[in-house]
C-alpha positions as CSV (number, residue, x, y, z in Angstrom):
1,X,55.5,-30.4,15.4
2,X,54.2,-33.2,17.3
3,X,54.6,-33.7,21.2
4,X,54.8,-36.3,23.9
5,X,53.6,-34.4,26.6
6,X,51.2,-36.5,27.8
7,X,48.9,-34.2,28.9
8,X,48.1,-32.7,25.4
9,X,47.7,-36.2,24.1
10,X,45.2,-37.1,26.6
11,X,43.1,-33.7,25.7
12,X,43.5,-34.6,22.2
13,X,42.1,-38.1,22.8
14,X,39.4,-36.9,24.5
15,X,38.3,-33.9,22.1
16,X,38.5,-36.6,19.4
17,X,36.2,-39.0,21.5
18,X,33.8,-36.1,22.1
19,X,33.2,-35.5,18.4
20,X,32.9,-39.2,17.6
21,X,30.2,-39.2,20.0
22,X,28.2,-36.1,18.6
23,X,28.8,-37.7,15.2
24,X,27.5,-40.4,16.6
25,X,24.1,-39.1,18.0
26,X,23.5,-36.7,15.1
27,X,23.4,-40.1,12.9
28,X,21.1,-41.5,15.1
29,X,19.1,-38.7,15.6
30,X,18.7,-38.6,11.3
31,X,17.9,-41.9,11.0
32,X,14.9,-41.5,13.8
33,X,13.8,-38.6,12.4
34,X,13.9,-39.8,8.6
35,X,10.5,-41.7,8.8
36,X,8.7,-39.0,10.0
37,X,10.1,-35.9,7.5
38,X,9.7,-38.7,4.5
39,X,5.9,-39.0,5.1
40,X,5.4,-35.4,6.0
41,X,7.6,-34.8,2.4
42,X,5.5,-37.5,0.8
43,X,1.8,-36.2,1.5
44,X,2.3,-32.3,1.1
45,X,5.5,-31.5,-1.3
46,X,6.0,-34.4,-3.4
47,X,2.6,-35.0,-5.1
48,X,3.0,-37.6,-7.2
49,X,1.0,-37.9,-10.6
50,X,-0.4,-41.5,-10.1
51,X,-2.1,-40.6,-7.1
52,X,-5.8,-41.3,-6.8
53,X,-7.6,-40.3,-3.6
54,X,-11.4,-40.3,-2.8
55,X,-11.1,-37.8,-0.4
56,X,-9.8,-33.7,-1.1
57,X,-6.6,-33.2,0.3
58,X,-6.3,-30.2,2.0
59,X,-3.1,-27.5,2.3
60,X,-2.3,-27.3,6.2
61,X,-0.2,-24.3,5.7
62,X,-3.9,-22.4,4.6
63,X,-5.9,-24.3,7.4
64,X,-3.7,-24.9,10.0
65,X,-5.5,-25.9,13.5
66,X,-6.7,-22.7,15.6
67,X,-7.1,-24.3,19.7
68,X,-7.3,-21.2,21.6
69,X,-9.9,-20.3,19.1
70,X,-11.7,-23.4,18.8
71,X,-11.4,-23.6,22.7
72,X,-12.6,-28.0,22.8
73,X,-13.6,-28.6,26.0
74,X,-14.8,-32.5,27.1
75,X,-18.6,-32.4,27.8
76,X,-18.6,-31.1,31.0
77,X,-16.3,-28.0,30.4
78,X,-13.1,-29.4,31.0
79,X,-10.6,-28.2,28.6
80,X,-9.6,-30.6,26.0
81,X,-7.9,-29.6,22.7
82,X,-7.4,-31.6,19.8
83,X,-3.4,-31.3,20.2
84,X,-4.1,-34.3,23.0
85,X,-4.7,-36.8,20.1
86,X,-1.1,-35.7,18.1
87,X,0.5,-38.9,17.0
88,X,-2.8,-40.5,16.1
89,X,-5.0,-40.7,13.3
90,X,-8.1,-38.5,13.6
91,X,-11.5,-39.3,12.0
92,X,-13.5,-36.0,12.8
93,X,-17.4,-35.4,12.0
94,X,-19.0,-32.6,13.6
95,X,-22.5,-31.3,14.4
96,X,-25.3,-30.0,16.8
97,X,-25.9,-32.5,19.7
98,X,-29.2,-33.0,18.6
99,X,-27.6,-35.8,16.9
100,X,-30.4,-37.2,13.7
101,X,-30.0,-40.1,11.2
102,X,-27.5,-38.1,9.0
103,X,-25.2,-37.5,12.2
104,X,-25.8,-40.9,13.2
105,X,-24.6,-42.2,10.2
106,X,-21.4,-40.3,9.8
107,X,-20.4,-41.9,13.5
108,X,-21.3,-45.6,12.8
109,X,-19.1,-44.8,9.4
110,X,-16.5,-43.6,11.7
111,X,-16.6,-46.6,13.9
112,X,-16.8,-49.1,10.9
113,X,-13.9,-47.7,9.7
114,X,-11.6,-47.5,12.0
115,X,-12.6,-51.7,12.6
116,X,-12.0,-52.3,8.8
117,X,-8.3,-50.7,9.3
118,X,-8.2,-54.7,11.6
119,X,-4.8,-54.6,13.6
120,X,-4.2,-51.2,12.1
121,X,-7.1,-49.7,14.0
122,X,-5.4,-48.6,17.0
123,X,-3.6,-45.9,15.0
124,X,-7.0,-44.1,14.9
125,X,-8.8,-41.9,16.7
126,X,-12.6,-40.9,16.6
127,X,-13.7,-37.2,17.3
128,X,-17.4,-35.8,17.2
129,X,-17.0,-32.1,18.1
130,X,-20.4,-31.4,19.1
131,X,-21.0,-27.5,18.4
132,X,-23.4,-26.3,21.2
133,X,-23.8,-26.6,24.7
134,X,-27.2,-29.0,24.6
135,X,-27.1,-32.4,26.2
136,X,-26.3,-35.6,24.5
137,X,-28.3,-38.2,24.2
138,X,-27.7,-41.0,27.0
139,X,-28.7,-43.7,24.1
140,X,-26.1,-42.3,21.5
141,X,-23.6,-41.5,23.8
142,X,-23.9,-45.5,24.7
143,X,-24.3,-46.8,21.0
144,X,-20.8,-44.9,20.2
145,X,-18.7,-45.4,23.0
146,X,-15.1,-45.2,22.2
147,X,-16.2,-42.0,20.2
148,X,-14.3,-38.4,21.6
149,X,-17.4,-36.6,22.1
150,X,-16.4,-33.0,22.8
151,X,-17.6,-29.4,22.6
152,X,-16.1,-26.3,20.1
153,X,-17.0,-23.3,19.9
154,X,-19.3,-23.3,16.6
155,X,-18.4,-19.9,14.7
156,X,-14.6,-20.8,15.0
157,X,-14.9,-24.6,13.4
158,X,-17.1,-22.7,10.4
159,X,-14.1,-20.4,9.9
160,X,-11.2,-23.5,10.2
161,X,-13.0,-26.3,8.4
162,X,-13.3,-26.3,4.1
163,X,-16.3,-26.6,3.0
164,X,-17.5,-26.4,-1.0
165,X,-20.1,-23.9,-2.3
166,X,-23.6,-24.9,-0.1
167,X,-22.0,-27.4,1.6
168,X,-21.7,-27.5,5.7
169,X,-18.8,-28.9,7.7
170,X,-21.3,-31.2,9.3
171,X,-21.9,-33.0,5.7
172,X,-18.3,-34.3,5.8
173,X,-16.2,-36.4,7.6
174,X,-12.5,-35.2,7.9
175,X,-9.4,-36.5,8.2
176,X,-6.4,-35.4,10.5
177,X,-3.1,-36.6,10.4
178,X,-0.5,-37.7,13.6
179,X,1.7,-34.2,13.2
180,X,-1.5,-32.2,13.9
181,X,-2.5,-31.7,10.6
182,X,-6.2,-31.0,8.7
183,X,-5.1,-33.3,5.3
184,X,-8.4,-34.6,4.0
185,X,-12.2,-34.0,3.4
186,X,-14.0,-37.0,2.2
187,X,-17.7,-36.0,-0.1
188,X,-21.2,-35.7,1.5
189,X,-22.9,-39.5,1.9
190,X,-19.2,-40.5,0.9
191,X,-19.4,-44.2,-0.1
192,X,-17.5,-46.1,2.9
193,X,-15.6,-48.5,0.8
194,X,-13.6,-45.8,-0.8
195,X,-12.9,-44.1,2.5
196,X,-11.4,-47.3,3.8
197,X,-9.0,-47.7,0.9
198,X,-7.5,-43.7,0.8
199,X,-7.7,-44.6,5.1
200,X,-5.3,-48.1,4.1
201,X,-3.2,-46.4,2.0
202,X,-1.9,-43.4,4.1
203,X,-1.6,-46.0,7.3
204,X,0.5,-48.6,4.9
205,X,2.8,-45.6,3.5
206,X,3.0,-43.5,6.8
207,X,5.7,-44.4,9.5
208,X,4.1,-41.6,12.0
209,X,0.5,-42.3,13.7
């Protein structure tokens, strides 16, 4: 039976506008959030057969990150975990400070790669987690600027980073993505060409980082 009062009318009015308006948000709120569930769908359920990487990917649900354990700090003991960079790209090496031609390497890599990515290179980030308390060299720290040089504690990076039979963390440069998550190891003296292109491809089909 319908009603005039026009009291009832105006509360029905205004129960109707109220669930326009959540309808309203909750489609906006989908179509925000699409992107980022698509490329999180894309790069650990769907794995499509056509797929060539260079680099291992790597399960985050069996290495997910472990902070507290890892406990970064920035070179002068200030707390600094990697959680700070979510939303970027992360190109990670790691190492003893006394930093040699091997480590040296790896961080010129990282910084020629993250310039090769051109106006995409602002999407990345480059860590060196330096695993003991020694000094840096003034020289490197110079040659590398722009570099995140930060401390870790040693034995807990061993037990969070995948390494093959004989291998060491410290041979590999790994790759993290902007949700926080440990996706990729590229090979031992990995040929930097290669790296670029799996780097291009995830940045070109990703709409996070």
């Amino acid at each position: 039976m319908q009603t005039n009062n026009p009291e009832i009318q105006q509360g029905r009015q205004e129960r109707q506008a109220q669930k326009s308006g959540r309808l309203k948000l909750l489609a906006v709120i989908a179509v925000c959030a699409f992107p980022i569930v698509a490329s999180y769908l894309t790069y650990y359920v769907i794995k499509p057969t056509g797929r060539n990487n260079y680099g291992a990917l790597i399960d985050p649900r069996l290495h997910p990150i472990p902070e507290a354990q890892l406990n970064v700090t920035e070179l002068d003991g200030k707390a600094s975990p990697l959680a700070q960079f979510k939303g970027k790209w992360i190109l990670l090496q790691t190492g003893p400070s006394d930093c040699q031609d091997a480590c040296q390497k790896q961080l010129f890599a990282m910084q020629q790669l993250r310039l090769m990515q051109g106006k995409e290179m602002e999407r990345i980030e480059r860590v060196w987690l330096v695993t003991d308390a020694q000094p840096l060299e003034t020289m490197i720290m110079r040659e590398f600027d722009g570099t995140n040089m930060l401390r870790v504690n040693s034995d807990a990076l061993k037990a969070w980073l995948p390494v093959e039979a004989g291998d060491r963390a410290q041979d590999h440069l790994y790759l993290i993505d902007p949700l926080g998550n440990l996706m990729m190891r590229f090979p031992k003296d990995a040929d930097p060409g290669k790296v670029k292109k799996d780097i291009a491809k995830l940045l070109k089909a990703s709409a996070i980082g």
